[in-house]
C-alpha distance (Angstrom), angle and dihedral (degrees) to the residues before:
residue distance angle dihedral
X1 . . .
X2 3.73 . .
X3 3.75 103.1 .
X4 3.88 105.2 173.4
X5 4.12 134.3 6.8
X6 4.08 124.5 -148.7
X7 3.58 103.2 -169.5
X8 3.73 151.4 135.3
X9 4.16 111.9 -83.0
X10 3.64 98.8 -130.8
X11 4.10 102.5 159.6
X12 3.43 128.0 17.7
X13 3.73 112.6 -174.8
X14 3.99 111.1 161.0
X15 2.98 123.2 -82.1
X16 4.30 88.9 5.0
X17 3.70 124.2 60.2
X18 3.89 127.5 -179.6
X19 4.25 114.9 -142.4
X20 3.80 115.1 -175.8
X21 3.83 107.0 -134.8
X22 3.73 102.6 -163.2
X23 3.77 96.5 -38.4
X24 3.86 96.6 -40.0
X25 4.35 112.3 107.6
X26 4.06 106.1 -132.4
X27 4.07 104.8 -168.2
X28 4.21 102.4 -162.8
X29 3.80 128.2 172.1
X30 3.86 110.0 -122.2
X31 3.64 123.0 -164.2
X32 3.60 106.0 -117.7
X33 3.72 103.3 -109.8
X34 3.92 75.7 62.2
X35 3.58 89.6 50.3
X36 3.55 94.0 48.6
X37 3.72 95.4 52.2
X38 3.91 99.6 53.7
X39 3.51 125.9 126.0
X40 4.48 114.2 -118.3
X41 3.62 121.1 -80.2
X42 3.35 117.0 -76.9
X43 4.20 91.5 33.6
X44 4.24 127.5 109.6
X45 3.65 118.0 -100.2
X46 3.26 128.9 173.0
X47 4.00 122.7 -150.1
X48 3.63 133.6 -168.9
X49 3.94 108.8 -138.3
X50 3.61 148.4 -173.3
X51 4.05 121.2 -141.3
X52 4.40 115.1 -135.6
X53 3.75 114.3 -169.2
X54 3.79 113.9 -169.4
X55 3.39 133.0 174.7
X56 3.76 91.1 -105.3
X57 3.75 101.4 30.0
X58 3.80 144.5 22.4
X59 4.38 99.3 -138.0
X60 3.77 119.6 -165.4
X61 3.93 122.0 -159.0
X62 3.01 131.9 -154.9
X63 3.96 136.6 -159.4
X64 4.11 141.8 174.8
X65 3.50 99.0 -132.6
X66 3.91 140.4 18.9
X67 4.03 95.7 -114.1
X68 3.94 87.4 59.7
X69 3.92 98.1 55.9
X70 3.87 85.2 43.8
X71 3.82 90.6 54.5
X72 4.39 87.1 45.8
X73 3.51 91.0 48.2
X74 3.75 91.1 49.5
X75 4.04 92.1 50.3
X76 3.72 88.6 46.5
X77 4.04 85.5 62.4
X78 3.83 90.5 57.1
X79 4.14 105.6 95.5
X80 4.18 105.7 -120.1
X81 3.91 85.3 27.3
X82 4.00 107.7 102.7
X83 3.88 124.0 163.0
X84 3.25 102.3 -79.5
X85 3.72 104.7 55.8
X86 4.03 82.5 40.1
X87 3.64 80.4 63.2
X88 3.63 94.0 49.8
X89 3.53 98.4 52.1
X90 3.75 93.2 53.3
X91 3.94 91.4 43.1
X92 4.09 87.2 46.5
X93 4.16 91.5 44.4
X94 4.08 138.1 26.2
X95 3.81 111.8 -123.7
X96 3.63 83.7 -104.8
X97 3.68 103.1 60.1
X98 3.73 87.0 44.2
X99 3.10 91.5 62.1
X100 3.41 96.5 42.8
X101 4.00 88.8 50.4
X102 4.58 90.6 52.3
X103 3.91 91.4 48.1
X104 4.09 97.4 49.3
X105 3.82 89.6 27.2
X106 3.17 96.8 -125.3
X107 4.07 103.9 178.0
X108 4.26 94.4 166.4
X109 4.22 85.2 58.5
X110 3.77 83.7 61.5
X111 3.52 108.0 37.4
X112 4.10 84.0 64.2
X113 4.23 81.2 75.5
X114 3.55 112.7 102.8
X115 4.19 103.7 -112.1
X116 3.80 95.4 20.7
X117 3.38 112.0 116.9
X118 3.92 123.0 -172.6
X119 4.02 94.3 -98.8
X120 3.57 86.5 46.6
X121 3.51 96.0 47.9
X122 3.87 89.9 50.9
X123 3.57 94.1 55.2
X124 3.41 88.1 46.1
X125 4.02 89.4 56.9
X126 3.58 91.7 46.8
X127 3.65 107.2 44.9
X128 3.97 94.0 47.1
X129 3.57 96.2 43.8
X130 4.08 105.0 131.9
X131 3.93 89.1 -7.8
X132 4.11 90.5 104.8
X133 3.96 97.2 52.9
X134 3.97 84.8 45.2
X135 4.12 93.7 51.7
X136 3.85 97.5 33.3
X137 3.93 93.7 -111.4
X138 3.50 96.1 121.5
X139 3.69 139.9 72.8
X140 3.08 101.8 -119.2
X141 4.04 96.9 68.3
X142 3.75 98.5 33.2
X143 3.88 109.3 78.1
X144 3.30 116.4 -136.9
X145 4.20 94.4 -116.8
X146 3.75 87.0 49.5
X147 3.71 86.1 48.4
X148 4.11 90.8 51.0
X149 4.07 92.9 37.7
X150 4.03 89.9 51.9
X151 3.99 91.3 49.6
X152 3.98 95.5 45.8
X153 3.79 84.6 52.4
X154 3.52 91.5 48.3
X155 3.71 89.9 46.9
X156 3.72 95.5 47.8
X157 4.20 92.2 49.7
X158 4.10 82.4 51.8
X159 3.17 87.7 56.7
X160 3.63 96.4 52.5
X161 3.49 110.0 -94.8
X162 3.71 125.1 130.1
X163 3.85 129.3 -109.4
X164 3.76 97.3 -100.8
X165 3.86 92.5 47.1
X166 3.41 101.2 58.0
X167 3.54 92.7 45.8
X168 3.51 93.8 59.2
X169 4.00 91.0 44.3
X170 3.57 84.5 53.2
X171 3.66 103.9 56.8
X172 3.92 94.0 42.3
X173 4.00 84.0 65.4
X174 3.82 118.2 91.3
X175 4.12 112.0 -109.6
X176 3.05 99.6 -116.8
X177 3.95 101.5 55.7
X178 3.44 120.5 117.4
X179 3.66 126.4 -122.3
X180 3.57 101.3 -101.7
X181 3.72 95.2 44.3
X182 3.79 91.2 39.0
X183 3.80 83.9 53.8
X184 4.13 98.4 63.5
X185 3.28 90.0 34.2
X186 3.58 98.2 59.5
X187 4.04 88.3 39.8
X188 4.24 83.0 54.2
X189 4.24 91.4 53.2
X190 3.89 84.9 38.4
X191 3.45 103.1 56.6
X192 3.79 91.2 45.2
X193 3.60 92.1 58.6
């Protein structure tokens, strides 16, 4: 269905933002380390989403980076778990300390999310044990320069550069540069192309 968005952040409302794709209004639900992330109004962002259709309502979500839908999608397969506590556990915890919380089983870390009760939490624990190493989600697959290279890529197609230009940017920039730093200095090699 509609797998990612590159629009124009016109409204941003939290939890609910509205991107113009080419003249057409998308509302999605972001997590809030999404939300927290996005550019100003009026600026390109590009989102990675996943499609709901319910009886009542067609529901578009929307998320910063691949590894984060992967992790919603993965909640959404947990029975009791529906989008919008998926979206609370990703607004209420970063991939990382999720994954953190599933491999020391650390139920009281989740409880703190708004909606999570202590049951739910434990089937939470249980039911994602070793399911975030196996999709990518967690920290403990990603490496921390894939991490950064992913993000300035991301960064550098928000800011309106295509696929293949980023990627290039990208891969000029040392490994161990850090996202903000790997930002300019892409911008520097880009604008000298």
């Amino acid at each position: 269905m509609i797998g990612r968005l590159s629009g124009i952040l016109l409204e941003k409302n939290p939890p609910q933002i509205l991107l113009d794709v080419q003249g057409v209004g998308y509302e999605l639900d972001v997590p809030m380390s999404t939300f927290y992330n996005l550019p100003a109004l009026h600026e390109k962002v590009v989102l990675h989403t996943h499609f709901v259709v319910r009886e009542d309502a067609q529901l578009l979500y929307g998320f910063a980076t691949g590894e984060e839908r992967i992790a919603f999608r993965q909640l959404l397969k947990i029975s009791g778990v529906g989008p919008k506590l998926a979206l609370s556990v990703l607004s209420g915890l970063s991939l990382g300390d999720l994954s953190l919380a599933v491999a020391n089983k650390d139920a009281g870390r989740l409880t703190k999310i708004p909606g999570v009760g202590k049951k739910t939490a434990e089937r939470l624990l249980l039911e994602l044990q070793g399911k975030f190493t196996a999709t990518g989600a967690g920290t403990s697959s990603v490496t921390p320069a894939a991490s950064s290279a992913s993000d300035i890529v991301n960064a550098l197609q928000a800011l309106g550069y295509n696929d293949k230009e980023a990627d290039w940017a990208a891969r000029q920039l040392p490994k161990e540069a850090n996202v903000s730093d790997g930002i300019r200095q892409a911008l520097k090699l880009l604008s000298k192309a």
